[in-house]
VEXDREN-2710 file (C-alpha; in Angstrom, 1 decimal):
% VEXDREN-2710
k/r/px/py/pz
1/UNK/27.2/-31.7/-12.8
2/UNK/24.1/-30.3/-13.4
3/UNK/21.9/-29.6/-10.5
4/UNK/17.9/-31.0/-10.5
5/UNK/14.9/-29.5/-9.4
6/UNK/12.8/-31.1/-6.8
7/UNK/9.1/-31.2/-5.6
8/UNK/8.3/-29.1/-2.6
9/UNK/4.8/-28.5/-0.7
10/UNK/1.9/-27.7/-2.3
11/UNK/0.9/-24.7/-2.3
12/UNK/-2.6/-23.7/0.1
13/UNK/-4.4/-21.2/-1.9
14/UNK/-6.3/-20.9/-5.0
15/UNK/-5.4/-17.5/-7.0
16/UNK/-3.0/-16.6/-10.0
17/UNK/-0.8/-13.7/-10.9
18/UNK/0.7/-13.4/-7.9
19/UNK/3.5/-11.8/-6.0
20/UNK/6.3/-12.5/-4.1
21/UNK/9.8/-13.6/-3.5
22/UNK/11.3/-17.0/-2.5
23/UNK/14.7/-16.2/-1.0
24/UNK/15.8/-19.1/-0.7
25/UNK/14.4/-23.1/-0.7
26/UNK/13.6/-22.2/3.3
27/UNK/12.7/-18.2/3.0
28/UNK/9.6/-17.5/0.9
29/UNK/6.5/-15.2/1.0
30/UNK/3.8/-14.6/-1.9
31/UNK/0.5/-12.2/-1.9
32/UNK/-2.2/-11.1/-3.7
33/UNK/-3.4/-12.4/-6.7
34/UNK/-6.5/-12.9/-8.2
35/UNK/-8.9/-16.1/-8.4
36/UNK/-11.6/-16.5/-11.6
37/UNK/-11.0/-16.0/-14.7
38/UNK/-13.8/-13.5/-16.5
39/UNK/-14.5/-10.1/-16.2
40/UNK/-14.5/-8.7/-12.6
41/UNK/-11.9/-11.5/-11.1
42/UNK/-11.4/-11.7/-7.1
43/UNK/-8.8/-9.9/-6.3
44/UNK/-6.9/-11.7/-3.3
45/UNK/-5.4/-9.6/0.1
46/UNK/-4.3/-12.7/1.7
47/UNK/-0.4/-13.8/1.8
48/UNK/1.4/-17.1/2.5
49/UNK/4.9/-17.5/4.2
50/UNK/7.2/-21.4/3.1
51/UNK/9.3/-22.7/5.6
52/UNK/10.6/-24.9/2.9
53/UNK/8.2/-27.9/3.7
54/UNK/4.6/-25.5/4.9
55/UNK/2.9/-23.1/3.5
56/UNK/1.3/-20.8/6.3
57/UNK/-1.0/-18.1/6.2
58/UNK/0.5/-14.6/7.3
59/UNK/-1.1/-11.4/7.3
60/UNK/-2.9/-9.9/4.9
61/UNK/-1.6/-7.2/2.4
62/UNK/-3.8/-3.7/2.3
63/UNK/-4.1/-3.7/-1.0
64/UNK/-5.2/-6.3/-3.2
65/UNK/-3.6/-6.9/-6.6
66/UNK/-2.6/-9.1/-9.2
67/UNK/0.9/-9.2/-10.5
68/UNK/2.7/-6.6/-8.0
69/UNK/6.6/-6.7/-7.6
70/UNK/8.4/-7.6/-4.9
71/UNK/11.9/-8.0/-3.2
72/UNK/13.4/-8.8/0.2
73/UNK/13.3/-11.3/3.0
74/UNK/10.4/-13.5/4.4
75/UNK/10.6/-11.0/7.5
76/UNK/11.5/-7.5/5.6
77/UNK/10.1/-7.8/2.4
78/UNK/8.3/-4.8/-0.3
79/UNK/4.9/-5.4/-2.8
80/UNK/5.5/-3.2/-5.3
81/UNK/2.5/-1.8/-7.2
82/UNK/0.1/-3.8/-9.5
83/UNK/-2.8/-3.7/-11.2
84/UNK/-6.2/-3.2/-9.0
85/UNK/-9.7/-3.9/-9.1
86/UNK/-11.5/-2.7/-12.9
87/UNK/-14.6/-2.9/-14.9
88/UNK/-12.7/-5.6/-16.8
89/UNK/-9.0/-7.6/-17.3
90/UNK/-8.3/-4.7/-19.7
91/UNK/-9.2/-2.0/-17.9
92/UNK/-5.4/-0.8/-17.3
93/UNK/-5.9/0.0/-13.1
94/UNK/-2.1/0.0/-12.1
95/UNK/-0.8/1.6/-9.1
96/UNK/2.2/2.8/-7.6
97/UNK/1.3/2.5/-4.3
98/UNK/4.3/-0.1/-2.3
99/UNK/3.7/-1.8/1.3
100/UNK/6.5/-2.9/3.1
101/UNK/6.4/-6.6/5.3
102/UNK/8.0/-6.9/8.9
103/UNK/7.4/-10.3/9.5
104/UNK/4.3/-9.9/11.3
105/UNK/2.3/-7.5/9.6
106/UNK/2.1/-4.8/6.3
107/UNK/2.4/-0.9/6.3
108/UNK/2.0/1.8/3.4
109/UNK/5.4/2.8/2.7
110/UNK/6.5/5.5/-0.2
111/UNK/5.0/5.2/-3.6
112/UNK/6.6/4.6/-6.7
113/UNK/7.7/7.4/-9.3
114/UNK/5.3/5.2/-11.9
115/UNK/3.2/2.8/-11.8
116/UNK/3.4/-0.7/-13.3
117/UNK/3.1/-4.6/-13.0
118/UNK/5.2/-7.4/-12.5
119/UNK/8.7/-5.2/-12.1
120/UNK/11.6/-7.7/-11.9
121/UNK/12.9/-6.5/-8.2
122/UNK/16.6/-7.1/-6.6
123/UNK/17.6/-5.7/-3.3
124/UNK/16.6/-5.6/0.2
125/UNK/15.1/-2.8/2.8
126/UNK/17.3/0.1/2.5
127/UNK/18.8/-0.6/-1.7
128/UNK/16.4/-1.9/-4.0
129/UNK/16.4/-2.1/-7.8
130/UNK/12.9/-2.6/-10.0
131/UNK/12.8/-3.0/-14.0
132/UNK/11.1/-4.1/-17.0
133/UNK/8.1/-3.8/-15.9
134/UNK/5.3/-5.4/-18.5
135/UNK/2.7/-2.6/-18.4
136/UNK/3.0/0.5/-17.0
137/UNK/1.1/4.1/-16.7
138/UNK/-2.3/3.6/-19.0
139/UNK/0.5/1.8/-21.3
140/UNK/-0.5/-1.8/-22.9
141/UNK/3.5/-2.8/-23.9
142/UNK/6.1/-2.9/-22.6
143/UNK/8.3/0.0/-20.5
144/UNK/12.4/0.7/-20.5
145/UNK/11.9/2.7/-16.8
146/UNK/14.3/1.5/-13.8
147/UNK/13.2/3.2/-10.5
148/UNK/15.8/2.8/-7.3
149/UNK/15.2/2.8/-3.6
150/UNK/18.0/4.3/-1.2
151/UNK/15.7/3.4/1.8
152/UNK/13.9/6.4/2.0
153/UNK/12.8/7.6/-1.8
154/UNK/12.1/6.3/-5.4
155/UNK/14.3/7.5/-7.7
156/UNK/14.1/7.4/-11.3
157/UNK/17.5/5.5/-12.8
158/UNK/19.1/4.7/-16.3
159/UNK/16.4/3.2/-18.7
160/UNK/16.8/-0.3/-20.5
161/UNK/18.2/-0.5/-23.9
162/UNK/15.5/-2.5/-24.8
163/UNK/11.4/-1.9/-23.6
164/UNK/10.7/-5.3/-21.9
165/UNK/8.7/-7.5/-19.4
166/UNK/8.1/-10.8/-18.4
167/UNK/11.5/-10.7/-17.9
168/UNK/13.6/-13.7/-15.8
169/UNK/15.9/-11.2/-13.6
170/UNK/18.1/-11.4/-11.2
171/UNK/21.2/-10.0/-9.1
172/UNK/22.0/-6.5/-6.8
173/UNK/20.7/-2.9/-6.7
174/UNK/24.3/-2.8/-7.8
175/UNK/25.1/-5.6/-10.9
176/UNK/21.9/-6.8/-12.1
177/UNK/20.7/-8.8/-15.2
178/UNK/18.0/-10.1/-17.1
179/UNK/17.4/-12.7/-19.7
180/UNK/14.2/-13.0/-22.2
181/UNK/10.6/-11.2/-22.0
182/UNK/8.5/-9.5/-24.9
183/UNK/10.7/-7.8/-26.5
184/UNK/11.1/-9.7/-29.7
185/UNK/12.5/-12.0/-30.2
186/UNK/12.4/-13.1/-27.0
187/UNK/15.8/-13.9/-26.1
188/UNK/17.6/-10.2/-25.6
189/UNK/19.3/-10.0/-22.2
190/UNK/21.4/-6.5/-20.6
191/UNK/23.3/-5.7/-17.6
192/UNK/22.7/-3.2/-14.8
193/UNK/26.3/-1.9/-13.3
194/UNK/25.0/0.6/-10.8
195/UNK/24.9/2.9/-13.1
196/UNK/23.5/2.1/-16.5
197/UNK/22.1/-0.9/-18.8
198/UNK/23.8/-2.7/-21.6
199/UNK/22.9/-5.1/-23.8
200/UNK/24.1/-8.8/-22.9
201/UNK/24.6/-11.8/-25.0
202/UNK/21.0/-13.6/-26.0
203/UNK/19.4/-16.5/-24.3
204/UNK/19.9/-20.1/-25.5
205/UNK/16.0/-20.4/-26.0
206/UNK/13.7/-17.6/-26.4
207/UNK/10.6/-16.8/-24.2
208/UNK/8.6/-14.8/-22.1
209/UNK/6.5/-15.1/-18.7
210/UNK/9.7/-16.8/-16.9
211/UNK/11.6/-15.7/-13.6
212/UNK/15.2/-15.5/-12.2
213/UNK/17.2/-15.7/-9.1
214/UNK/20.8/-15.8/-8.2
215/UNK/24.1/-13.0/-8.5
216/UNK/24.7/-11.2/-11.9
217/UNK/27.6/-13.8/-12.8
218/UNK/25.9/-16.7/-11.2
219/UNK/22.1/-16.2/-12.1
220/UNK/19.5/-18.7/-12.9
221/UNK/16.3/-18.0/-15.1
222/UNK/13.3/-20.9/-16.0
223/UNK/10.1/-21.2/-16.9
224/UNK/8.8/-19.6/-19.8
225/UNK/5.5/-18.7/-21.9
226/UNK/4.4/-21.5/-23.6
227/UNK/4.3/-25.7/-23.4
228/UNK/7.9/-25.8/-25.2
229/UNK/9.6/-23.3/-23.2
230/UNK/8.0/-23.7/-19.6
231/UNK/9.8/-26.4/-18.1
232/UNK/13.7/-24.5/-19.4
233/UNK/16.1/-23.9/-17.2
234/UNK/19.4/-21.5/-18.1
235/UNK/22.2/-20.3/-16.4
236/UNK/24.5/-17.3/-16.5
237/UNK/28.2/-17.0/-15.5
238/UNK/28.5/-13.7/-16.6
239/UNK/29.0/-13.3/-19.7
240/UNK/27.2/-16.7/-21.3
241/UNK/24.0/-18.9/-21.1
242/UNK/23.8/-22.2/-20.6
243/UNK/21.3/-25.0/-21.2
244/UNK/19.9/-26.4/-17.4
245/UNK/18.3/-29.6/-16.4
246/UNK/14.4/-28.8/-17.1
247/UNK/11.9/-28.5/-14.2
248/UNK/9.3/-31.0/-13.8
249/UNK/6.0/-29.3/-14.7
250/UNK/5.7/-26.2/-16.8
251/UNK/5.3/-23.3/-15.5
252/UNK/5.0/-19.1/-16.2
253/UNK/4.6/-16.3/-14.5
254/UNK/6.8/-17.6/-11.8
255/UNK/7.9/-15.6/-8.6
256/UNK/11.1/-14.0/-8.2
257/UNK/13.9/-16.3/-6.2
END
């Protein structure tokens, strides 16, 4: 039987196009953002910890951005560049810079071989694995770059098959996927094995702006980019999608679980 999603508590502050990870339903952390919508948009510092029931203010990140990465624990967790402060939405600020979370407060930690927003991130502290992300460099599409983190250093990896963002990903530094994004027609997917990407079988129902969460041959992605695909829910056994009971209100741009 299908499994059903379920309201939780509302969330405390007032900004968009933000980062973070929810671990699990209990284990959850999100930062930065932005809040306005014209030219020269508040870019937000502050982050938020769930307990599954509360949202609590935590400390605040050092840099503020909109749309940063991240992976890893409530209490060990990386932001993972972004796009920064600029005369205007397009003006194409992105940053490489990555802090890392202890649980208490944030530190600088080593930055990024490139820089980019909204990287799809798997992995904890000492293994992590970013990809797809939307923008990247003074870029306006899409990037095929995979950087990975042995604890101590970036190092660039494999690229995608495909050049791709927005993407709903999930899995291991070690056996990763991904399912839909901007790379039309929306509903490509690949494989990470460690070592290199390969293309998977396509998504039941094609979109962009959604998120993932689970193993590589148990993953889940939803949400999606416009008022017919925001509420979807698929899941992956490995090798095929299926359909999922829909979420209650639509929604994009999702953080990573």
């Amino acid at each position: 039987m299908d499994k059903t999603w379920s309201a939780g508590g509302n969330f405390v502050g007032d900004r968009y196009c933000i980062g973070g990870r929810a671990f699990s339903s209990n284990d959850s952390i999100v930062y930065g953002g932005k809040y306005g919508n014209s030219f020269g948009q508040c870019l937000r510092t502050e982050s938020y910890t769930y307990d599954g029931t509360t949202w609590t203010e935590a400390a605040d990140v050092g840099d503020g951005t909109e749309q940063p990465g991240g992976t890893g624990t409530q209490n060990a967790h990386y932001k993972l560049g972004g796009k920064c402060c600029g005369p205007s939405y397009y003006a194409y600020d992105y940053i490489g810079s990555t802090e890392e979370y202890d649980g208490t407060s944030w530190s600088e930690s080593v930055a990024l071989g490139r820089c980019g927003i909204r990287y799809s991130a798997v992995g904890t502290q000492n293994s992590i694995l970013i990809f797809a992300p939307m923008r990247c460099q003074t870029s306006t599409t899409c990037c095929r770059f995979t950087e990975c983190w042995n604890g101590s250093a970036w190092a660039s990896c494999n690229d995608m098959v495909n050049a791709n963002g927005y993407v709903g990903g999930f899995g291991t530094p070690g056996a990763a996927a991904y399912g839909g994004g901007y790379k039309s027609p929306y509903a490509c997917a690949e494989e990470w094995d460690g070592t290199s990407w390969a293309s998977g079988n396509a998504i039941n129902v094609a979109r962009a702006c959604l998120e993932g969460g689970g193993t590589q041959n148990a993953g889940l992605i939803f949400g999606g980019s416009s008022n017919n695909t925001g509420t979807c829910t698929e899941s992956y056994n490995g090798t095929t999608w299926s359909s999922n009971n829909a979420m209650s209100n639509l929604r994009l741009s999702l953080i990573h679980i």
